[in-house]
C-alpha positions in Angstrom: 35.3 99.7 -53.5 37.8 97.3 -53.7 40.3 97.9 -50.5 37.5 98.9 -48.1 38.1 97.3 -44.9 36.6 96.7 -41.3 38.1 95.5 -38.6 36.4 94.0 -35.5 37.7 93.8 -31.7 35.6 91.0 -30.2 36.3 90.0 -26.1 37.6 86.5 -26.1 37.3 86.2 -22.8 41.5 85.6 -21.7 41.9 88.6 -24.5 40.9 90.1 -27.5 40.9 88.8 -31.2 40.4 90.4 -33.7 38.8 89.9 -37.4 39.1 91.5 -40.7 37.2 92.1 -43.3 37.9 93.4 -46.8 36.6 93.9 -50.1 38.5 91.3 -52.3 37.7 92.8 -55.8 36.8 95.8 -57.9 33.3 97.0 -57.1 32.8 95.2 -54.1 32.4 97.3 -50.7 31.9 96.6 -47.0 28.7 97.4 -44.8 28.4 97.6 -41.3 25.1 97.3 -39.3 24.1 96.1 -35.8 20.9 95.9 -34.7 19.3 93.6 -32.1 22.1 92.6 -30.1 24.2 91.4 -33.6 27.3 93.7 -35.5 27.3 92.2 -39.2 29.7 93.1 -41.2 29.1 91.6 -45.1 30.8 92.0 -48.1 29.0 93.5 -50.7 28.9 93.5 -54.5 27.5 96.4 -56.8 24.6 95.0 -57.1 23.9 94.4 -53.6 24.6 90.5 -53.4 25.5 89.4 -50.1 29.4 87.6 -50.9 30.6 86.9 -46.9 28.9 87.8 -43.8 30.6 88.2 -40.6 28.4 88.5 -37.6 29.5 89.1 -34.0 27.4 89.3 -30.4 27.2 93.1 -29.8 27.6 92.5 -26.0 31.3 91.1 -27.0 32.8 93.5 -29.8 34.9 96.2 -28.0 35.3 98.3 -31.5 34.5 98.4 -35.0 37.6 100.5 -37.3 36.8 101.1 -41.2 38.9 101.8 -43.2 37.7 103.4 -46.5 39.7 102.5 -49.9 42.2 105.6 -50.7 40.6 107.1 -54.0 43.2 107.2 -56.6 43.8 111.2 -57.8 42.4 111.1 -61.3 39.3 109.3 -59.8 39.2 112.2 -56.6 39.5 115.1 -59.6 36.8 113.3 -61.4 34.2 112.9 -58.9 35.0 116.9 -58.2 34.2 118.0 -61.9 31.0 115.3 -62.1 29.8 117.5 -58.1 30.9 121.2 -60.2 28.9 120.3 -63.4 
């Protein structure tokens, strides 16, 4: 959703930096995996089409932070009648 964002603390060696990545539009989200000494972090659409890819040596990220989009009310209220019905 559009609004999701992750951010990424990687070990720089003479610090940290950190990287940020967010969904750009309307229906896009943000997924997290790591697996096999790689954290990828990739933009998604709806439909599951790769749009950026971020990926980062596990051995060097110090933390991963999402932040979920905030739900607007009406859509909150919504998805609460849709779960009652």
């Amino acid at each position: 959703m559009k609004g999701d964002r992750v951010e990424i603390v990687i070990d720089a060696g003479n610090g940290s930096r950190v990287y940020e990545v967010t969904a750009s539009r309307a229906g896009r989200r943000v997924e997290v995996t790591v697996g096999r000494g790689v954290v990828e972090v990739v933009e998604v659409t709806r439909g599951g089409t790769p749009v950026r890819t971020a990926r980062f040596m596990a051995s060097r990220v110090l933390a991963v932070v999402e932040h979920p989009a905030k739900q607007s009310v009406a859509s909150a209220e919504e998805l609460r009648a849709a779960d009652a019905s």
